[in-house]
Every structure is written in structure tokens, then in C-alpha cells.
C-alpha distance (Angstrom), angle and dihedral (degrees) to the residues before:
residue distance angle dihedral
X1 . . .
X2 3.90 . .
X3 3.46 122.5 .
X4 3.52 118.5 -124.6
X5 4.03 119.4 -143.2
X6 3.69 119.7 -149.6
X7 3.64 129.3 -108.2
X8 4.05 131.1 -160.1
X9 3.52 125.9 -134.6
X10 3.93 123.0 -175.9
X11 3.91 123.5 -160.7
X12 4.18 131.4 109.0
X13 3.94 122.6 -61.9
X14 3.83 102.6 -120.0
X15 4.00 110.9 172.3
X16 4.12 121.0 30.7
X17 3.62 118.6 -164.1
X18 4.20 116.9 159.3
X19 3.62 108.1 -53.0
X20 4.21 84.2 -28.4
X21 3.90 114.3 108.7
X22 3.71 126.4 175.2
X23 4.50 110.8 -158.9
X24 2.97 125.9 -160.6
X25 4.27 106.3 -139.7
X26 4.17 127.6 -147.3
X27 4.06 91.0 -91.0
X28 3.45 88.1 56.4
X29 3.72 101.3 -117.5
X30 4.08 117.2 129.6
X31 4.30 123.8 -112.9
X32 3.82 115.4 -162.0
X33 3.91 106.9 -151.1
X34 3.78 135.8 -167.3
X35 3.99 116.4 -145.2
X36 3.96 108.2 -134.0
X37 3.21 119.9 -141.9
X38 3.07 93.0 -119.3
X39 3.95 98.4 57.4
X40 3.48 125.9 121.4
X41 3.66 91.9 -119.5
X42 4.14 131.3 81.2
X43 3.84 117.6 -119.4
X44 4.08 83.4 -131.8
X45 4.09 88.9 57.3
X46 4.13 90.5 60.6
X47 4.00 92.6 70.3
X48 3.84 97.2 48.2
X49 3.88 90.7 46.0
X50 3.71 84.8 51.6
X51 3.66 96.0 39.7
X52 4.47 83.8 58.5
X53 3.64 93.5 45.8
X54 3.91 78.8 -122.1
X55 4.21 121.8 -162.0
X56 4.16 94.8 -128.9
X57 3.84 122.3 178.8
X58 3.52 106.8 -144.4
X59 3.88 138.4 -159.8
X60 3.52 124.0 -146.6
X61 3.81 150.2 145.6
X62 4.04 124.1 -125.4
X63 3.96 113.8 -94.9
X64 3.72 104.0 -110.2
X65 4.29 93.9 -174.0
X66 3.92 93.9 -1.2
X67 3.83 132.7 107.6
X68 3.75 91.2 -134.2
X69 4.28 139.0 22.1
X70 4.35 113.5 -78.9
X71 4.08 94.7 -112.8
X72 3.78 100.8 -150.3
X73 4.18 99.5 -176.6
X74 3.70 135.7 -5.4
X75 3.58 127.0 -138.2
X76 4.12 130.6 -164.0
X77 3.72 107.6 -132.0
X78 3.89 120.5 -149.3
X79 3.63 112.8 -88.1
């Protein structure tokens, strides 16, 4: 089985739903995500980042047999 590297992606978290987020990136074009459980983020943060409209950088790896990308931590970005 091939191992699949993560990526990053930065842009603004636009819809919250559980540990589902959709972004929104720079070009404009919208990214749903899953949040592992793994991640280095808390299901409760996703809402207030939302909530702010925040500019988040996040790290994730490609959905193989998913609707949406595995989010494995979410990062503020300097505004």
C-alpha cells in the first residue's frame, strides 16, 4: 500500500459541521476536510475558527475512499 505524504493548504474556514469543515482556499475554490482523530486540533476549536472567519493553514492527506481530505492539524496564520 502507498504511503501518502501530507500537503498544506491555507485559506478561511467557512462552514463547521462536527469534526467536518469546508475552506475556502486563496483561488477561491472550496476544500471539504475531515478532522482525524488524530489531528492536532479539537473538534470544539472548528466552530470558533469559523465563527472569526479565521485565515488557518492546514495539513492534510488526500481522501483515498473519503468525500473530503483527512485534516491532521490546524494552524492560525498571521493576519
Amino acid at each position: 500500500m502507498p504511503v501518502m505524504t501530507s500537503h498544506t493548504m491555507s485559506g478561511i474556514v467557512t462552514i463547521v459541521q462536527e469534526g467536518r469543515f469546508q475552506m475556502m482556499d486563496d483561488n477561491g475554490v472550496y476544500h471539504l476536510f475531515l478532522l482525524s482523530p488524530n489531528a492536532a486540533a479539537e473538534t470544539a476549536q472548528l466552530a470558533a475558527l469559523q465563527n472569526r472567519q479565521a485565515r488557518v493553514r492546514v495539513r492534510y492527506k488526500p481522501a483515498a475512499n473519503l468525500i473530503g481530505n483527512t485534516a491532521s492539524a490546524i494552524y492560525l496564520e498571521d493576519t
